[in-house]
C-alpha positions as CSV (number, residue, x, y, z in Angstrom):
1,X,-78.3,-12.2,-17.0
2,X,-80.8,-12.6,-19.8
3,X,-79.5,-12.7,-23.1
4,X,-81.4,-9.8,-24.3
5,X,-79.6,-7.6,-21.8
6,X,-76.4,-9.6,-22.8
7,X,-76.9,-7.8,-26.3
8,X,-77.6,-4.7,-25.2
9,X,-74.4,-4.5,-23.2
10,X,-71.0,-4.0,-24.5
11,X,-69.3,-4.0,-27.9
12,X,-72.4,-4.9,-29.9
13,X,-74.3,-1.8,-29.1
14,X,-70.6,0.7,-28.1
15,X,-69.8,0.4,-31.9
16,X,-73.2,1.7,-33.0
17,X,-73.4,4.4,-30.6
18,X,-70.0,5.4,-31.2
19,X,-70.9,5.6,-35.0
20,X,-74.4,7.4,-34.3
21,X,-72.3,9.9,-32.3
22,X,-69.7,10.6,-34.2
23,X,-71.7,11.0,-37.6
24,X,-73.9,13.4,-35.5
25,X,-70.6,15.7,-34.4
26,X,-69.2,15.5,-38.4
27,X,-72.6,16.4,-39.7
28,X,-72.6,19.2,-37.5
29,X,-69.4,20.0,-37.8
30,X,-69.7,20.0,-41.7
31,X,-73.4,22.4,-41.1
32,X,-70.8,24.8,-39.0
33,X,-67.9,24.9,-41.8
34,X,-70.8,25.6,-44.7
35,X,-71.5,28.3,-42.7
36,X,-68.0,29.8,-41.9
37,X,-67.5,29.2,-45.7
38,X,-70.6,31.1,-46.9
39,X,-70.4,34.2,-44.1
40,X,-66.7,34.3,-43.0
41,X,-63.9,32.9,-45.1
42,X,-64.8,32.7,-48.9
43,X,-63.0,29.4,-49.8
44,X,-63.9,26.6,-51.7
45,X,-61.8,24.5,-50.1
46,X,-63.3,24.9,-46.5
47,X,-66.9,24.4,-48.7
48,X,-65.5,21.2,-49.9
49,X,-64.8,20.1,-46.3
50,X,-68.4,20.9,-45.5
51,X,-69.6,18.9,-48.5
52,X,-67.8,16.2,-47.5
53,X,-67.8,16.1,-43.5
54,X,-72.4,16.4,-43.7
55,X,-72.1,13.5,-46.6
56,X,-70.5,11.4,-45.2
57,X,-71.7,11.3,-42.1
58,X,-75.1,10.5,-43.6
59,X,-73.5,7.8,-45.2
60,X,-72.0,6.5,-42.5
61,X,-75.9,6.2,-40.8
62,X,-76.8,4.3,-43.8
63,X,-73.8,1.9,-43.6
64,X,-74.9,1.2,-40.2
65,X,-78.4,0.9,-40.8
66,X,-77.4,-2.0,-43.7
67,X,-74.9,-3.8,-41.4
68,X,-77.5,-3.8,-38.6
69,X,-79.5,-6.5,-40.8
70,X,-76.8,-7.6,-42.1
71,X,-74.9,-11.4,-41.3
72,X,-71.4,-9.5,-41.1
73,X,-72.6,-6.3,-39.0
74,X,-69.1,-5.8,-37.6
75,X,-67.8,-5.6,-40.9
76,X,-70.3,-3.3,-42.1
77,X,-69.5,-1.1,-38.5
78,X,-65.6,-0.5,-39.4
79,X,-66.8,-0.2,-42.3
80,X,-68.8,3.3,-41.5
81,X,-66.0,3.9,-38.7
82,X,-63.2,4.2,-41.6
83,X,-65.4,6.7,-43.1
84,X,-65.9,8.9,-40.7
85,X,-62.1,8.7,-39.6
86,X,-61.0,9.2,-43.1
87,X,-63.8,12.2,-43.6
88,X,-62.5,13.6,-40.5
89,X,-58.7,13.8,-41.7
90,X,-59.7,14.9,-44.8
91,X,-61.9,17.7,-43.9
92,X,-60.1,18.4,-40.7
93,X,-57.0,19.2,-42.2
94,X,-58.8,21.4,-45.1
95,X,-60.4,23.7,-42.3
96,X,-57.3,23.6,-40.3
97,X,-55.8,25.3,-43.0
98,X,-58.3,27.2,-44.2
99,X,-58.9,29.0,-41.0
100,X,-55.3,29.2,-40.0
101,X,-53.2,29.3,-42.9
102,X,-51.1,26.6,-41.4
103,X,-50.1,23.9,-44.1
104,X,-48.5,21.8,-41.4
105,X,-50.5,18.7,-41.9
106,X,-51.2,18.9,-45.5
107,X,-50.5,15.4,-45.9
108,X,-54.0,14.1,-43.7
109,X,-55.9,15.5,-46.5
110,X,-54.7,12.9,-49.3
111,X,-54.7,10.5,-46.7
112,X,-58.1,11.0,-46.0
113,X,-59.3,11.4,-49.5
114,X,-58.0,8.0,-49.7
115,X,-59.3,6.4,-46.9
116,X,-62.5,7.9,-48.3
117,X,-62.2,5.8,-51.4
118,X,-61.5,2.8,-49.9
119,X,-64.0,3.2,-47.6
120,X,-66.8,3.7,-50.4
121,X,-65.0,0.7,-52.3
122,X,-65.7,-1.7,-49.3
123,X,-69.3,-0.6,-48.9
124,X,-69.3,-2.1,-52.7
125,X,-67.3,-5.3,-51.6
126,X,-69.5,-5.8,-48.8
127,X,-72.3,-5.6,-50.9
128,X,-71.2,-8.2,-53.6
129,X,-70.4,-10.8,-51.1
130,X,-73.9,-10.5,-49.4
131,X,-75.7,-10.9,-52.7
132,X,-73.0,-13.8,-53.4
133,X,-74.7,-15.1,-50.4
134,X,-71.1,-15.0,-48.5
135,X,-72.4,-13.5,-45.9
């Protein structure tokens, strides 16, 4: 097996992929809720959700797009993984209850909104130690 097909096999290239796709299903997810919010059910929260579900998910591609030239891409791919779990919580739990009116699992959404945060705060950490040169 050449070692180019070695790279294009397994983890290296699942983690990506896994990160393309999911970013794709939040931003469309997030597309669906700004439209259930503007046409169906007037509330702010579920417009938040939106917000936050199409944002992140484009942050998540640019996470990946920095850890794919960076020395620590791994990090850099949890790093945009945690985001999209944490914007998922989060917004998932906001539409669950916007659209149901079941309060249930009210606590994902602080959870989420706090995964968010330190998800945003290792982008910044990951940042500082490349330009530290630990890389």
């Amino acid at each position: 097996m050449s070692e180019t097909s070695e790279t294009r096999e397994g983890a290296h290239v699942s983690a990506p992929f896994l990160i393309l796709a999911w970013a794709g299903l939040a931003g469309s997810a997030g597309v669906a809720l700004a439209a259930v919010a503007a046409h169906k059910v007037e509330s702010p929260a579920l417009a938040t959700a939106a917000t936050m579900l199409t944002l992140h998910a484009t942050a998540a591609l640019g996470v990946i797009a920095v850890g794919m030239r960076a020395a620590r891409q791994k990090l850099w791919n949890g790093v945009a993984l945690l985001m999209l779990a944490a914007v998922s919580l989060f917004s998932g739990e906001i539409a669950f209850h916007a659209l149901t009116g079941n309060a249930s699992l009210q606590m994902l959404a602080p959870t989420g909104g706090a995964l968010m945060i330190v998800s945003w705060l290792a982008v910044a950490a990951l940042a500082i130690m490349g330009a530290l040169g630990r890389r």
